[in-house]
N, C-alpha and C positions, 0 to 999 in steps of 0.2 A: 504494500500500500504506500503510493506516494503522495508528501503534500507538497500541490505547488503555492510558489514564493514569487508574490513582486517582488523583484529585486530592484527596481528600480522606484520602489515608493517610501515615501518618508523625509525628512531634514537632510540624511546623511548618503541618502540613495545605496549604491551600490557595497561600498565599502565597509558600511557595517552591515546589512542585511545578508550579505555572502557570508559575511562573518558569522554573522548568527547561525544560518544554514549550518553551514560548517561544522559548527560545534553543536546541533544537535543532530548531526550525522555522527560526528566522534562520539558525542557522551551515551546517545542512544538510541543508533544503529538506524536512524529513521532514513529512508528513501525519500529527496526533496526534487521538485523538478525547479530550476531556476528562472526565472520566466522575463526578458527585458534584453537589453543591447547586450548582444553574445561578447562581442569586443570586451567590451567593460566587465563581465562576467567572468569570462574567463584569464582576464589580467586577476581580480581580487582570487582565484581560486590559486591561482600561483606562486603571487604573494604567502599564502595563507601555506600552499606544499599541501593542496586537498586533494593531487588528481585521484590518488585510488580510492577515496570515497563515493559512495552511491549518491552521486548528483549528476543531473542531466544538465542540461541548457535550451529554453526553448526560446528562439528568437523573436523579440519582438520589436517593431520599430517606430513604436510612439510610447510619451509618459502624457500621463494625466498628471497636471500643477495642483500642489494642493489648493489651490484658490479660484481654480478652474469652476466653470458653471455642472454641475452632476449631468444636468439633461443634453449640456451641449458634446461634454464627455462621450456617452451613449452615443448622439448620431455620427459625432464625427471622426471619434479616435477610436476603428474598430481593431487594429491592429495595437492597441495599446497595449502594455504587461499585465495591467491591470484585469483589461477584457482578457485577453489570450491566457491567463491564467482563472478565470471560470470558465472558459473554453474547455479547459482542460479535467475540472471536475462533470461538465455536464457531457462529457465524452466519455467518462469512465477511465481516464487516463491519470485521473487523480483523485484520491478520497476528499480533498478539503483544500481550498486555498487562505493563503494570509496575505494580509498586505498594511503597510506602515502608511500608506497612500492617503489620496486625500477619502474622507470617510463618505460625505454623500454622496461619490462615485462609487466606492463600492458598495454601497446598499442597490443604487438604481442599477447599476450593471447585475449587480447579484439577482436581484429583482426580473429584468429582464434576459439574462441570461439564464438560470434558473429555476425562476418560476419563483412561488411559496409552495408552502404544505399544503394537503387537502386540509380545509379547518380554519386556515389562518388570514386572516385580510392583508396585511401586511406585518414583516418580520420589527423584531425589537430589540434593540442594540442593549445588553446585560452583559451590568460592570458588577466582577466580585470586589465586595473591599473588604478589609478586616475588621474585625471587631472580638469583643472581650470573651467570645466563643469558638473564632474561628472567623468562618469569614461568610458575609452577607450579599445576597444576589440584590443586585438595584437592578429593576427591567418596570419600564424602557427608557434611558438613558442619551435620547436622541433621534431614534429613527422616525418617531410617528409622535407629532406633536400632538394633533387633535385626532386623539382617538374616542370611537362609537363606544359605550358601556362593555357591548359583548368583547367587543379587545381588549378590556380589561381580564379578562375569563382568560383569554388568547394568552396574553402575558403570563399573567398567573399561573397556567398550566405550565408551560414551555420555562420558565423561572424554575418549579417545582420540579420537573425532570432531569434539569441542569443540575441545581441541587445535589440530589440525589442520588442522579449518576456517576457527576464529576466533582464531588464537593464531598459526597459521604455521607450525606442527612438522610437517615434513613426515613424520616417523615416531617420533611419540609415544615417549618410553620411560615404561612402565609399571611402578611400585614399589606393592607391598604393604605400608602401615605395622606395622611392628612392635617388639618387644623387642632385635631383634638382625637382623645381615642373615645369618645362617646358617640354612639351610636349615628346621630342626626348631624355628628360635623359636616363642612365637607361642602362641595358644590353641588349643583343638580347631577352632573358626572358623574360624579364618585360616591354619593347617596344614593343612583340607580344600581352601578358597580358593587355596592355594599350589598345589597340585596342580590346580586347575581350569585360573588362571591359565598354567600351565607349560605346558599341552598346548594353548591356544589359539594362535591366530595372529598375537595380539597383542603387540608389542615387549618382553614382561615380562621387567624386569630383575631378578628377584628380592625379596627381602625389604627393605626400606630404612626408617630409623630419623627420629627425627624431624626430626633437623637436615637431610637431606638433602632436606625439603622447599623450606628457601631454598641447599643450597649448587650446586643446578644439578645434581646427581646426575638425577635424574628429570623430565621432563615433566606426569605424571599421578602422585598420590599416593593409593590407594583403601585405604576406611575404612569401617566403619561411622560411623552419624549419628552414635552418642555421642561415640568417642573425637575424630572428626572437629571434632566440635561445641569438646569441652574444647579442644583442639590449638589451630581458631578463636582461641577467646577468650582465652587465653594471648597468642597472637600479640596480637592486638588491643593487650593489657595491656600487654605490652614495648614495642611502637612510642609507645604513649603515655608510658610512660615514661622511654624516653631521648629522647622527643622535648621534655618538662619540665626534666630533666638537663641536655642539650646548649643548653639555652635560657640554665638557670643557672649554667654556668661561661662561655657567650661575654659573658653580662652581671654579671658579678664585680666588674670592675674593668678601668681604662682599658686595658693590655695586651690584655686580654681583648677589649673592646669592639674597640678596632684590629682585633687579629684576625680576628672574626668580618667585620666590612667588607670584609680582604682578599680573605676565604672565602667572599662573599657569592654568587658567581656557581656554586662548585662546592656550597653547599648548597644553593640553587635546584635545581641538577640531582639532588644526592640526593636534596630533597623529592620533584621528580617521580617519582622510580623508586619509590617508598614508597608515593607518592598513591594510595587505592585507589581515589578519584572519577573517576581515569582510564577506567578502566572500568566506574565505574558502581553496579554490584550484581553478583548471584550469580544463574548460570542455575539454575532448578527445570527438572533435564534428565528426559527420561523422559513428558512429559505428553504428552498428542495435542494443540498447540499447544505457544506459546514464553509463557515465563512468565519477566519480568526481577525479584527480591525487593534493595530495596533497605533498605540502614539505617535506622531509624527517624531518625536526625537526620542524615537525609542534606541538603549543600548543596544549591544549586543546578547547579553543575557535576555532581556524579553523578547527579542524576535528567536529566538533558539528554545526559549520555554513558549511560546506562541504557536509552533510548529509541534511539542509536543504536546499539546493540550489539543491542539485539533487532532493529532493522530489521537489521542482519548476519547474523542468523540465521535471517531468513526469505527474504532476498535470497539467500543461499549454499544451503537448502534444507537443514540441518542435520538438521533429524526426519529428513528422507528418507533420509539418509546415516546415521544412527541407525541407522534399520531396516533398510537394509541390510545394515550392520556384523552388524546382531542377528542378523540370519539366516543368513548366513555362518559364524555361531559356534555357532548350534542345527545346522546341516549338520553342518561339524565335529566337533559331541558325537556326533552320531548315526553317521556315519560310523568314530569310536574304538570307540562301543559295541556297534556291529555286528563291526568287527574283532576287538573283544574275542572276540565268541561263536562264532568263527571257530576 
């Protein structure tokens, strides 16, 4: 099973994206297909001394900018690394592609090259983060601003499988982000949502607010893109900023410095819990194939855990258990709404 790799998407393009490949072909043995200007491809693989590794090159001769328009991406860059690497999964030549690229290109190219799931209206970008349990699914995080009630269900399920499959919760608990955790918070939205939610078979714990996205209250935390999105970047914001903070008082003054020396071993193990390189990127869940969207200035360590998280995904059969899930929950409605007319 191979995954393909824009190589040519992200801040740093090719140079670290090979890199990453690279090393998740060495640490674990994954087949990548490399997808973007061969040239430049195979200068970084030699650099790097990677020829006897299982990496391909598959030629492509346009990049999508990360500032480019997504729609006009689509009609006019069909030879992009971008495209040619869903090319690649919807051909059966790849189990899953990733890209550091710009991110509303590959949702509308995933989209339209791909398709969705049976089930799903459109896919929903789910970012794990950490918190005081482990780590919590945020979906949706960007893809679908104004989502219909029933995409809330949509999420929620496809959040809860991720979970589950790829995270280890053996029974997901699922939160509604909102205003308040009492029942009637919320907009008309997310008050229809709530009721959708309630009568599912899904672990829904109710209403839950933002903080309980890191204090371990919840598993799954479902949203629309927008508010999802801002949440995102907020976070982002603070971790960057105590992480500048905490830099400037261990480096103050000689007390200071001691100390940090002492703490050197337990702030190693914070850093890791925080690293999101850990895992990579954010699944685009919901497409007919596995789609991994990494940061634009992602290292080398998250494009190489990025590529093994999608081979986890395809290895585990995730879509499948998607659609399952999905159907399950359309029996479900139809089963209340026939009771209903009873």
């Amino acid at each position: 099973m191979r995954i393909a790799v824009d190589a040519m998407g992200g801040d740093y393009g090719p140079a670290v994206v090979v890199e990453g490949a690279v090393a998740a072909a060495r640490e674990h043995g994954l087949a990548v297909a490399l997808v973007g200007d061969q040239t430049a491809i195979e200068r970084e693989i030699a650099r790097l001394r990677a020829s006897g590794l299982p990496l391909t090159i598959h030629h492509a001769s346009q990049v999508i900018g990360m500032g480019e328009s997504a729609s006009q991406a689509v009609r006019r860059k069909r030879d992009s690394s971008l495209r040619v690497a869903a090319e690649l999964v919807k051909e059966g030549e790849a189990g899953a592609f990733v890209s550091a690229g710009n991110t509303g290109a590959a949702m509308a190219i995933g989209m339209f090259v791909l398709g969705v799931l049976p089930g799903v209206d459109r896919p929903a970008i789910a970012v794990v983060l950490p918190s005081l349990t482990g780590y919590t699914v945020l979906i949706d995080a960007g893809a679908t601003v104004d989502p219909k009630p029933r995409q809330f269900i949509q999420f929620a399920v496809m959040g809860h499988v991720y979970a589950r499959d790829i995270l280890g919760k053996p029974n997901p608990r699922v939160g509604l982000l909102s205003i308040g955790e009492e029942e009637g918070k919320g907009t008309d939205l997310t008050r229809e949502a709530f009721e959708d939610l309630r009568v599912s078979s899904l672990n829904f714990i109710g209403n839950v607010e933002g903080r309980d996205i890191y204090n371990g209250k919840c598993d799954v935390v479902v949203t629309d893109g927008f508010t999802g999105n801002v949440a995102l970047k907020i976070s982002e914001s603070i971790a960057e900023t105590l992480a500048v903070m905490i830099k400037q008082e261990l480096t103050r003054d000689l007390p200071s410095k001691l100390g940090a020396l002492l703490s050197k071993p337990a702030l190693s193990r914070f850093k890791k819990r925080i690293d999101y390189t850990e895992l990579g990127g954010a699944p685009l869940l919901g497409l007919n194939g596995a789609c991994i969207i990494c940061h634009g200035a992602s290292p080398v360590k998250a494009i190489k855990n990025a590529i093994r998280v999608a081979a986890e995904w395809v290895q585990l059969n995730v879509n499948e258990h998607i659609k399952t899930a999905l159907d399950a929950e359309a029996a479900l409605a139809r089963e209340g709404r026939e009771g209903g007319r009873e």
